[in-house]
Structures are given as C-alpha cells and as structure tokens.
C-alpha positions as CSV (number, residue, x, y, z in Angstrom):
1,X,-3.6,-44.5,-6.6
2,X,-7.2,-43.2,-6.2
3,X,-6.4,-42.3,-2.4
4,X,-3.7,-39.5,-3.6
5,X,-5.4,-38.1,-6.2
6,X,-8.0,-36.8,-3.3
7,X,-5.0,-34.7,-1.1
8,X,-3.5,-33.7,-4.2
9,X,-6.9,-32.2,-5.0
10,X,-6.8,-30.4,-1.7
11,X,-3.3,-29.1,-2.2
12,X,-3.9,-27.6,-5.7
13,X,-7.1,-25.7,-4.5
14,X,-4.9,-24.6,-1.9
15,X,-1.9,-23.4,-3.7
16,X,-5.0,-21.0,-5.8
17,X,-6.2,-20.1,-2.6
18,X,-2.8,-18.6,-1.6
19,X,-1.6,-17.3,-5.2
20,X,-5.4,-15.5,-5.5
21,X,-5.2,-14.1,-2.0
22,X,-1.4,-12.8,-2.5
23,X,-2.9,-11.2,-6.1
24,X,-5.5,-9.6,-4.2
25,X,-3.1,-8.2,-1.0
26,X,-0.8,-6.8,-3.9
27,X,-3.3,-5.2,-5.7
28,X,-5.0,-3.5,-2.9
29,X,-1.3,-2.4,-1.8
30,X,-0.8,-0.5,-5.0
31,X,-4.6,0.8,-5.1
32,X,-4.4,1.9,-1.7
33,X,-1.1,4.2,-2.5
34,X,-2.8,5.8,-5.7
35,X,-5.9,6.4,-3.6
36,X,-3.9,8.0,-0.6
37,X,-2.3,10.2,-2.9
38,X,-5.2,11.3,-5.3
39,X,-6.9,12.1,-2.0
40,X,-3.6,14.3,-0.9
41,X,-3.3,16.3,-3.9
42,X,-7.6,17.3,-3.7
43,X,-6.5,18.3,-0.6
44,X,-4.2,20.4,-1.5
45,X,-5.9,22.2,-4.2
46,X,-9.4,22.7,-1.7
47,X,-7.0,23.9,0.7
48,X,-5.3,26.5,-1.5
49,X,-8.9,27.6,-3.0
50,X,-10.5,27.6,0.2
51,X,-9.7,31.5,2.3
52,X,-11.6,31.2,5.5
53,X,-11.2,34.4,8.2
54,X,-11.4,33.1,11.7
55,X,-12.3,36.4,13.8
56,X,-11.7,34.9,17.8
C-alpha cells in the first residue's frame, strides 16, 4: 500500500498542474481579446482627433 500512495501523489500534483495551466491559457485568451480591442478603439479615436498635413 505505502508504494502507491507515492505515484498517486505524483499524479494528483499533476492533474493541478494541468487544470492551473489550462485556467491560466484561458484566461490570458480572453484578456488578450479585451486588450486587442481596447487598444483598437484608442486607435481609432487618436486617429480621428489627430489632422496631420503632409506637404511632399
């Protein structure tokens, strides 16, 4: 008995490993689409303010 209890140590850690690394890739996923987007619309509304003459 004591020679399981060892691996099956092992195997929980591991199963957190993988359910806080797939937490993590999700949550970064979502953040990283807000971001993108906030960043796109400040863009646009520099853009818009912004009037610059280019005289070649």
């Amino acid at each position: 008995m004591m020679r399981n209890e060892k691996g099956q140590g092992l195997v929980e850690y591991m199963i957190l490993l993988a359910l806080v690394v797939f937490v993590c890739v999700t949550s970064v996923k979502k953040l990283g689409g807000t971001i993108d987007k906030r960043f796109g619309d400040m863009d646009k509304v520099i853009t818009s303010k912004i009037k610059v003459k280019i005289n070649p």
